[in-house]
C-alpha positions, 0 to 999 in steps of 0.5 A: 472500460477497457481491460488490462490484459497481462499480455498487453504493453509488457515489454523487457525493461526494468522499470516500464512506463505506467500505465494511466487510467481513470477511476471515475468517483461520485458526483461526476469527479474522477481521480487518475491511478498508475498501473506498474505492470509486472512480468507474470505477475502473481497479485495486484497491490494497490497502493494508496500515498500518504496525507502529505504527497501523492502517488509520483512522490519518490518514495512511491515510485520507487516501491511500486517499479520495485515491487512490479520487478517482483512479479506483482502488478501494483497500482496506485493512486491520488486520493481526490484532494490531491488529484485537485490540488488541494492540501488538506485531506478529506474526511475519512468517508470520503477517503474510504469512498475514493478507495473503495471505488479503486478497488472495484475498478482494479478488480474489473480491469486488471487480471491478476487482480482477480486471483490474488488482490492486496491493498495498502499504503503508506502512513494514512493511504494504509490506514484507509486500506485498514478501515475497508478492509472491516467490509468482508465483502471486498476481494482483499487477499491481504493488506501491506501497511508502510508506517501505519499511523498508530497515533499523531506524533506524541499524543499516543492516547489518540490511537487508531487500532479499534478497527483491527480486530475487525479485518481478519485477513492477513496483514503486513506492518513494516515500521520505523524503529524509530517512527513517531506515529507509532514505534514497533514496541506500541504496535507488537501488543495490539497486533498479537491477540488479532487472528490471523497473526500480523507479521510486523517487519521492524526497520531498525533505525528508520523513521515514519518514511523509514529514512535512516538518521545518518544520511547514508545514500548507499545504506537506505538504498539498502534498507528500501530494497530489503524492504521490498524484498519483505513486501514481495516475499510475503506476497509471494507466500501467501499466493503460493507463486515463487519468491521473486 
């Protein structure tokens, strides 16, 4: 397997074409992730999609070219249902297998991998990252969750939280004000007891994808780019580089 050096294929443009490769998975599948090369970069992300698209939906997209202009290599990935086709998701060791098995790959090829190496997602792709980052073993320097699923939209009895206390690596929860998988209010008493202290960003007025109720192009333009200012600062922090 060819390696992804940090001298190769960085050119000067504000958002580089990414970089393709594949992950092979068990039983002869494999799945396809996007390397988005950063300038020296200080970590890798791995960013895993949500339950309802894959890793080329916008919003994807925008945060990982974002992210990589903030000096982090970010990569991300189809889970294997999405990578064929279908619309339902696996079961949960299926998804943790597919994401595992990333990790491995990234950690060997990508070389700011093996300095400083975070993993998240958006909505179920960040509660995946959560439940393999219980495993001590794996090289995670942190985790970045965008609208952690805390429930299904109003069943708030069917939480998903037991495992938290289990990860004790830092963590990143950026959450809708208004989001129905969980509201900020829901997530503050179940992260303050855990060690290291989460940090919670609250998007006023977002929802679930932090979409603004008031279609505003210029305001969520402004809101996502805050946002990634966050993701990239506290990266940044915990690296000990620069803030970019």
């Amino acid at each position: 397997m060819a390696k992804y050096s940090e001298n190769a294929s960085r050119g000067n443009e504000s958002e580089k074409t990414p970089v393709p490769f594949s992950v092979p998975l068990a039983a002869g599948a494999a799945t396809t992730a996007l390397l988005y090369a950063a300038d020296r970069p200080t970590a890798t992300l791995i960013l895993a999609h949500g339950a309802g698209a894959g890793q080329r939906h916008p919003f994807m997209l925008s945060f990982a070219h974002a992210l990589a202009a903030r000096r982090v290599d970010v990569v991300t990935f189809n889970f294997l249902y999405t990578e064929q086709g279908r619309r339902l998701p696996d079961r949960g060791p299926a998804l943790e297998a597919c994401y595992r098995r990333v990790v491995a790959v990234v950690a060997e090829r990508v070389d700011s991998a093996r300095r400083h190496l975070f993993i998240g997602g958006k909505s179920m792709g960040g509660r995946i990252a959560t439940q393999i980052a219980v495993d001590a073993s794996l090289p995670i320097r942190g985790l970045v969750l965008l609208g952690y699923p805390l429930h299904p939209p109003g069943r708030p009895d069917k939480r998903r939280d037991a495992h938290l206390s289990a990860i004790a690596r830092p963590m990143l929860f950026v959450q809708g004000s208004r989001d129905t998988f969980g509201t900020p209010a829901e997530l503050t008493p179940i992260l303050r007891p855990l060690t290291p202290r989460p940090v919670l960003h609250i998007v006023e007025g977002g929802d679930h994808s932090f979409a603004l109720a008031k279609k505003d192009a210029s305001a969520q333009t402004a809101l996502l780019t805050d946002i990634q200012g966050v993701i990239g600062a506290w990266i940044a922090g915990l690296t000990g580089a620069s803030a970019p």
